[in-house]
C-alpha positions in Angstrom: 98.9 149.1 69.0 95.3 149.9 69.3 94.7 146.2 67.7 96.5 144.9 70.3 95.3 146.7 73.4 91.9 145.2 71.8 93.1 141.8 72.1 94.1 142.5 75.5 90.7 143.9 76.6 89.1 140.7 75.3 90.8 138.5 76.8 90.3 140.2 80.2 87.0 140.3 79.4 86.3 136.6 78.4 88.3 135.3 82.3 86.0 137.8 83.7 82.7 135.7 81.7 84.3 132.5 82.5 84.4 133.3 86.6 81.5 136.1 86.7 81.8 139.1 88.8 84.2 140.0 91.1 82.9 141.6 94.2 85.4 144.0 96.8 83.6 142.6 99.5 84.6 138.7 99.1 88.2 139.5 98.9 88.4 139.7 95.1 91.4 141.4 92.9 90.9 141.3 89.3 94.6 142.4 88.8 95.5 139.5 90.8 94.9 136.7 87.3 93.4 134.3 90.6 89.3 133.6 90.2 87.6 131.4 92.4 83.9 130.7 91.0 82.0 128.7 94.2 79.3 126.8 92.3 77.2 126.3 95.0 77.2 130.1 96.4 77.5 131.8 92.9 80.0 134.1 94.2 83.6 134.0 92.7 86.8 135.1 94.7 89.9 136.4 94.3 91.5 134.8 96.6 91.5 130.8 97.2 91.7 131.2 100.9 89.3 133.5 101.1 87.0 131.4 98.9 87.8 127.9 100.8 87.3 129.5 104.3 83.6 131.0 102.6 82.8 127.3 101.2 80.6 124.9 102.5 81.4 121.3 103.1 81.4 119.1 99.7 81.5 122.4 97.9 83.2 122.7 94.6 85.6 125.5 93.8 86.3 126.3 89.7 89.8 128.1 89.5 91.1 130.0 86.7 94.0 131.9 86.8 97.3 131.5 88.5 96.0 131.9 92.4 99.4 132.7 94.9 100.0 132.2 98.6 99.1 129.5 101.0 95.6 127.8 101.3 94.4 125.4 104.5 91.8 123.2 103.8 90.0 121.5 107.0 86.7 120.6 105.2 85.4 118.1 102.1 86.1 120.4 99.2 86.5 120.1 95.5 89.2 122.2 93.7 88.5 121.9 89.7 90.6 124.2 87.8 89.7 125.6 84.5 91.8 126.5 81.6 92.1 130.0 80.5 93.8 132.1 77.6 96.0 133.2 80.3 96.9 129.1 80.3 96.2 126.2 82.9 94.9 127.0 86.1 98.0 127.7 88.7 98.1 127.3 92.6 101.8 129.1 93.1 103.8 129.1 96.3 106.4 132.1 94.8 108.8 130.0 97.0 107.4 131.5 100.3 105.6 128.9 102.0 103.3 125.9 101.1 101.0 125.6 98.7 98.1 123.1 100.2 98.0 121.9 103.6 95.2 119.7 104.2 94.4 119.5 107.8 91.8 117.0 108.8 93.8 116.4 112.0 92.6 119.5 113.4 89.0 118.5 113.9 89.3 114.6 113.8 88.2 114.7 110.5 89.3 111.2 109.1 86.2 110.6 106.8 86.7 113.8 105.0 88.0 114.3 101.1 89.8 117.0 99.4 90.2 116.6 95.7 92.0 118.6 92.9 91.7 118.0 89.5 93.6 119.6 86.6 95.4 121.7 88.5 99.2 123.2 88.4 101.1 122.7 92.0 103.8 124.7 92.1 106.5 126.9 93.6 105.7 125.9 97.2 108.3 125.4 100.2 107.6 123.9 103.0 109.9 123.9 105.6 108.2 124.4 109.0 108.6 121.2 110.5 106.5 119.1 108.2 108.1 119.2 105.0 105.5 118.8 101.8 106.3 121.9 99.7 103.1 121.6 97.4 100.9 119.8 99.6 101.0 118.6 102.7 98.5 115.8 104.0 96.9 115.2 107.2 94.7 112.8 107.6 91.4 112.4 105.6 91.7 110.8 102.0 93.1 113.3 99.3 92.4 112.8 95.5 95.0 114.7 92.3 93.3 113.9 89.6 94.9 115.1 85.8 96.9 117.7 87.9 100.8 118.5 87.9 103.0 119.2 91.3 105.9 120.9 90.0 109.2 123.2 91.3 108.4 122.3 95.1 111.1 122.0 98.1 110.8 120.8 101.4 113.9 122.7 102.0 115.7 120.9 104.8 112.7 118.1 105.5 110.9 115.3 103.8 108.4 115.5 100.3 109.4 118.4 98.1 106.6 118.1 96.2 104.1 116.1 98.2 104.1 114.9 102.4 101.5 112.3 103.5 101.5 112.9 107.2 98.6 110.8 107.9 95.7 109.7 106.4 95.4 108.5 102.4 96.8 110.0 98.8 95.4 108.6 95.4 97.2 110.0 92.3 95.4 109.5 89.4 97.0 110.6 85.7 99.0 113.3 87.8 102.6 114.1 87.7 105.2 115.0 90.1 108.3 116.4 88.9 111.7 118.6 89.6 110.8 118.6 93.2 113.3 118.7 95.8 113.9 117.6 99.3 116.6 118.1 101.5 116.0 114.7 103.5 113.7 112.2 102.1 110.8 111.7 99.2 112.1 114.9 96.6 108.7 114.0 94.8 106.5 112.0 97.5 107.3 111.4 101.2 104.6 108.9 101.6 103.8 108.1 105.4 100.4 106.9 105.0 98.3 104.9 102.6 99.8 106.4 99.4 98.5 105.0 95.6 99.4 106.4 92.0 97.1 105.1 88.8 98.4 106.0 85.6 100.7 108.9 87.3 103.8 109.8 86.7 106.9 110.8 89.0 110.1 112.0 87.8 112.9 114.2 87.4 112.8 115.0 91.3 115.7 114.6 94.1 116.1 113.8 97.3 119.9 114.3 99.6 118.8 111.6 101.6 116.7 108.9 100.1 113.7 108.2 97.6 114.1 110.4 94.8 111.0 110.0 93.7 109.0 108.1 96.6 109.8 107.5 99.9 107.6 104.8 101.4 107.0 104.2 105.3 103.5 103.2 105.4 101.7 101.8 102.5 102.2 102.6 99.1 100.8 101.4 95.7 101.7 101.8 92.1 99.9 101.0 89.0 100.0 101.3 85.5 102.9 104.4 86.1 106.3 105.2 85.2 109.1 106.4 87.9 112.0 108.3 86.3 115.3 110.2 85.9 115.0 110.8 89.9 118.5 111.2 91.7 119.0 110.3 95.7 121.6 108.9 98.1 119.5 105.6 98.4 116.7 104.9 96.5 116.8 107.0 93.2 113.8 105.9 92.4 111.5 104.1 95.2 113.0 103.1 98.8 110.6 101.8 101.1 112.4 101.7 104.7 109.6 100.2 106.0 105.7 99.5 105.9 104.7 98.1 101.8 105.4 98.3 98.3 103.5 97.4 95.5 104.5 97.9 91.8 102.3 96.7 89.0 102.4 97.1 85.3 104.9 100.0 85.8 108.0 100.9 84.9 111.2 102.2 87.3 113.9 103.7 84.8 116.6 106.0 84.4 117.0 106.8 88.2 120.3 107.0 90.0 121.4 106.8 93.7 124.9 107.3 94.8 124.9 104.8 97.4 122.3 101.7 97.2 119.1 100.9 94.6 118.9 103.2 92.0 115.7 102.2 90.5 114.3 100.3 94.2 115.7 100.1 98.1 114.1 97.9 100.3 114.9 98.3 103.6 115.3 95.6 106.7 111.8 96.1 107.7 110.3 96.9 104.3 108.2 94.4 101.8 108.2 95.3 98.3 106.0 93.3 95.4 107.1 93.7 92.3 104.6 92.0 89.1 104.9 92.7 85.1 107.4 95.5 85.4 110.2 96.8 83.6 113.0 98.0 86.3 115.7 99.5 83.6 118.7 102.0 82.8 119.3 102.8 86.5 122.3 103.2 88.6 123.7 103.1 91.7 127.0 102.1 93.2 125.5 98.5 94.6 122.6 97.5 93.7 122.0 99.7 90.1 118.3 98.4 89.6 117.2 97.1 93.0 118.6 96.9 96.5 116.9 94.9 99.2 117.3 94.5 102.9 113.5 93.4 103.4 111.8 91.2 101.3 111.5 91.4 97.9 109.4 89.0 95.3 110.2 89.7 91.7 107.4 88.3 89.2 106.5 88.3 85.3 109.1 91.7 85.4 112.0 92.3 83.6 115.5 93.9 85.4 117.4 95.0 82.5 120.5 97.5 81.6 120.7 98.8 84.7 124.9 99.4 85.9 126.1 99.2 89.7 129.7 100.9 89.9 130.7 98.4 92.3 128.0 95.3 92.7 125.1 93.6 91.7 124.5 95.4 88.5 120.6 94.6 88.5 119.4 93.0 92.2 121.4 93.3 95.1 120.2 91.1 98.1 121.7 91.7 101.3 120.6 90.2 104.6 117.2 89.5 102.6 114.6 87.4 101.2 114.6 87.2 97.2 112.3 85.7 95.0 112.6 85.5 91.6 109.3 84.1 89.9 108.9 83.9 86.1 111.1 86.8 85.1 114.1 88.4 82.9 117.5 89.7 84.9 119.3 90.7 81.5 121.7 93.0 79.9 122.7 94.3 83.7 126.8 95.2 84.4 129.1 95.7 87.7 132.5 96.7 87.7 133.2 94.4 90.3 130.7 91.3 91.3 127.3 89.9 90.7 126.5 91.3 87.0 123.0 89.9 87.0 122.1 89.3 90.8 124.3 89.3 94.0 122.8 87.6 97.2 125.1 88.5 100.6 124.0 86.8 103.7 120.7 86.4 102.4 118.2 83.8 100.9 117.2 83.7 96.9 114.7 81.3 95.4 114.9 81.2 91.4 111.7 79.6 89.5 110.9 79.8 85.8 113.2 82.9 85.3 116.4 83.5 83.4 119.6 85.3 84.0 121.2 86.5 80.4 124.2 88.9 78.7 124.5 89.8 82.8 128.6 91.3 82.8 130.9 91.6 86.1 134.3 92.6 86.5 135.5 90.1 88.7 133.4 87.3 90.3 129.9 86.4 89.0 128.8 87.2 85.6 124.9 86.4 86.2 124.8 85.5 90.1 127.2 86.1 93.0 125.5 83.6 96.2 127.8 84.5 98.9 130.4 86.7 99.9 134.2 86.3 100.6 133.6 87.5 103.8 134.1 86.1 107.2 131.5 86.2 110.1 128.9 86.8 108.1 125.3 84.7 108.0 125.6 82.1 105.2 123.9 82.7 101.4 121.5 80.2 100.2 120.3 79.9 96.8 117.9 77.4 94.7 117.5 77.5 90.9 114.6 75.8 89.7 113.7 75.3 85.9 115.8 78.5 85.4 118.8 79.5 82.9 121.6 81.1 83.5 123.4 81.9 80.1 125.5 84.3 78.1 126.8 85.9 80.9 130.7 86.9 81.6 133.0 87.8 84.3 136.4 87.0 85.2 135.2 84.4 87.7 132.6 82.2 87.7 130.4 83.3 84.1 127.2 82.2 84.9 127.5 81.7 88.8 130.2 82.2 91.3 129.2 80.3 94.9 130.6 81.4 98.3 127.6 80.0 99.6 124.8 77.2 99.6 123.7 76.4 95.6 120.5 74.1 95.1 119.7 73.0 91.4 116.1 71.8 91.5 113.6 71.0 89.0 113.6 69.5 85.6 115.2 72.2 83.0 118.1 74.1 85.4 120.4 75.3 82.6 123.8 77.2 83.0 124.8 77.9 79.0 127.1 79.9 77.1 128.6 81.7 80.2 132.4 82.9 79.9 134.9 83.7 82.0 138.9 83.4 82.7 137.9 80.7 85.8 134.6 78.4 85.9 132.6 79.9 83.0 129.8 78.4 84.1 129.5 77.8 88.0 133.2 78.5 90.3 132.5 76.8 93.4 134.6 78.0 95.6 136.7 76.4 98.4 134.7 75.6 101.4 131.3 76.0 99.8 129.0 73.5 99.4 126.7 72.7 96.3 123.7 70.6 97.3 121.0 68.8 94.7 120.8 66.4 92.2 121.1 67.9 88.4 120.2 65.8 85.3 123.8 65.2 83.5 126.9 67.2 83.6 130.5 66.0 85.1 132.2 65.8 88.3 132.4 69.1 90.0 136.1 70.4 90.7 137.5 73.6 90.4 137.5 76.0 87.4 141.4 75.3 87.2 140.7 71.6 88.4 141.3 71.2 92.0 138.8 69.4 93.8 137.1 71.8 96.3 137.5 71.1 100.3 134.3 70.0 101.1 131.9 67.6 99.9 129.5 67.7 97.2 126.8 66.0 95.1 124.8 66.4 92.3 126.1 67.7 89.1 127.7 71.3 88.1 129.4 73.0 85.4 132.9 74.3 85.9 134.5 74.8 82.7 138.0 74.9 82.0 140.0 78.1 81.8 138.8 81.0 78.4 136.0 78.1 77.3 132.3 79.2 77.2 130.0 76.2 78.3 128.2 76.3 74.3 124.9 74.2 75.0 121.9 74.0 77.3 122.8 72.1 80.1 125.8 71.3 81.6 129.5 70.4 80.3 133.7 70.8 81.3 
């Protein structure tokens, strides 16, 4: 016993080294576990507020401890936290309000910058009109650097763990995760310039949409991994409107009940995605990507990801699609468009392949079309693309309801199966423009010439027969 009440004793003692001396008359409370050392003043809190409101501007804050209530920050401050034996430093909300709220707005303030670095974010709810349980930007440009925002809610409104209001956030090797949001962004609800650097987000959910990240303004990801987040639309990522950029990341494991459960793009939303991996998601259309907007797709792989009704890895509806040196594999629907399903919208294939793609019913690797009256027509041009191994009970490789375009030197549609046209069903009434190095007549999967006229070259194989080589055969 006396051993131990030794131990205790020294480690109080070695907190009270590590943030000096803790004086009644700047708010301080040992028994709190919150110090506040300002570098510049050499006086150390016991309270953050109390220390911020003290601080000068460009100030720098060490905090050690676990520090609890709300802080405002209207000035250029530093927030560094420093590991003790009583374990990392901790800004906590106990589930009363929210944590950080960084108000630049409140003195025009725009060239200012608040940064945190290794610090815990936690246990904040913000629910008072803003949303942004753990933080809550403003305007000015906002730094996390090596920190974790964690256990947040926005309650009712937007960005359980983080709100961008106004102004910028730059993530960098941070992570946001199990935070909730009863509208929009459970991890981020990004409204201004909003970038991540070797960050990640996951495990967070939204009712509404964005799981992870809701994006209305501009938002940039790098070298990061999105994961395991849940939402009505956009389990991962949806960018209603403004810009997305994903590079060198990876989008897996998310799930929406409705559209995109990795990605959602929305009508006035543009989304560019380069040398990422977009896998393991699901959704009920749409189970890697959804798009509305415009999406270009380049040097990325879409892969296992499962739609319970359509387009197992892209969904394009109404959109622009561009598919540019890239992988859509190993993706399944229960009904159409295993691989990629374009409705009413526009996709341009170049240097890519579509492979082991499986649908239910129509479209094994591509649906271009939709049976669906009224609707704006689908147009869609493979260029020195394949489309092979893919299966459905209609069309294998591609069923067309719309406008199809072979272009290029090396189009191939191989080893595709299905009960009907195992490689390309053209459908009645739907035209197949372009000129196709060899290959046979077209007709019908079960050999009656379609309605309208066509030229150029494609695959319809007979009934139960795979097309077995590159290029194209009946």
């Amino acid at each position: 016993m006396k051993a131990r009440l030794l131990l205790q004793m020294g480690t109080v003692a070695a907190m009270l080294v590590l943030a000096g001396p803790v004086s009644a008359s700047t708010g301080g409370n040992a028994s709190s576990g919150c110090f506040v050392r300002d570098t510049l003043a050499g006086v150390t809190y016991g309270s953050l507020q109390v220390a911020v409101a003290a601080a000068v501007p460009n100030d720098t804050l060490l905090v050690s401890g676990k520090c609890v209530g709300s802080t405002t920050i209207t000035t250029s401050l530093t927030l560094r936290g420093v590991r003790s034996r009583f374990g990392p430093a901790t800004l906590d909300g106990e589930g009363t309000g929210r944590v950080l709220h960084v108000n630049f707005f409140a003195s025009a303030r725009h060239g200012f910058t608040f940064t945190v670095d290794n610090l815990t974010i936690t246990h904040g709810f913000g629910e008072d009109g803003n949303g942004g349980g753990g933080l809550l930007v403003q305007g000015g440009t906002t730094v996390l650097r090596n920190s974790l925002v964690t256990g947040n809610s926005a309650g009712g409104l937007g960005g359980g763990g983080i709100q961008v209001g106004g102004g910028a956030l730059t993530l960098i090797n941070t992570i946001v995760s199990d935070n909730t949001a009863g509208d929009v962004g459970g991890g981020i609800d990004g409204g201004g310039d909003v970038r991540l650097v070797s960050s990640t987000v996951r495990g967070n959910t939204a009712t509404g949409i964005g799981g992870g990240l809701f994006g209305h303004g501009t938002l940039i990801i790098r070298n990061s991994t999105v994961s395991g987040n849940k939402a009505a639309q956009g389990g991962g990522i949806d960018v209603g409107t403004g810009s997305l950029t994903l590079k060198n990341a990876t989008v897996r494991q998310n799930s929406a009940t409705h559209y995109g459960g990795g990605i959602s793009v929305g009508l006035d939303g543009t989304a560019t995605v380069t040398n990422t991996t977009v896998s393991g998601n699901r959704a009920l259309v749409g189970g890697g990507v959804a798009t509305r907007g415009h999406l270009t797709v380049r040097d990325s792989t879409v892969g296992g990801n499962v739609a319970a009704a359509n387009s197992g890895g892209i969904d394009n509806y109404v959109g622009t699609l561009s598919v540019l040196n890239s992988k859509v594999d190993g993706n399944t629907a229960a009904v159409s468009a295993g691989g990629i399903g374009n409705s009413s919208g526009t996709l341009t294939m170049t240097g890519s392949w579509v492979l082991g793609n499986v649908a239910g019913v129509n479209g094994g690797g591509i649906l271009n079309g939709a049976s669906v009256v009224n609707l704006p027509p689908s147009t869609m041009t493979i260029t020195d693309s394949k489309v092979s191994f893919n299966r459905a009970a209609n069309g294998g490789g591609i069923a067309n309801f719309g406008t199809l375009t072979f272009a290029g030197q090396f189009p191939t549609v191989g080893g595709n199966q299905a009960t009907t046209g195992g490689g390309v069903l053209q459908l009645v009434s739907s035209p197949v423009a372009g000129s196709v190095t060899g290959g046979c007549p077209p007709t019908l999967g079960l050999g009656v010439p379609p309605s309208t006229t066509t030229t150029g070259f494609v695959t319809y194989d007979p009934p139960n027969t795979p097309d077995d080589y590159a290029g194209f055969n009946c």
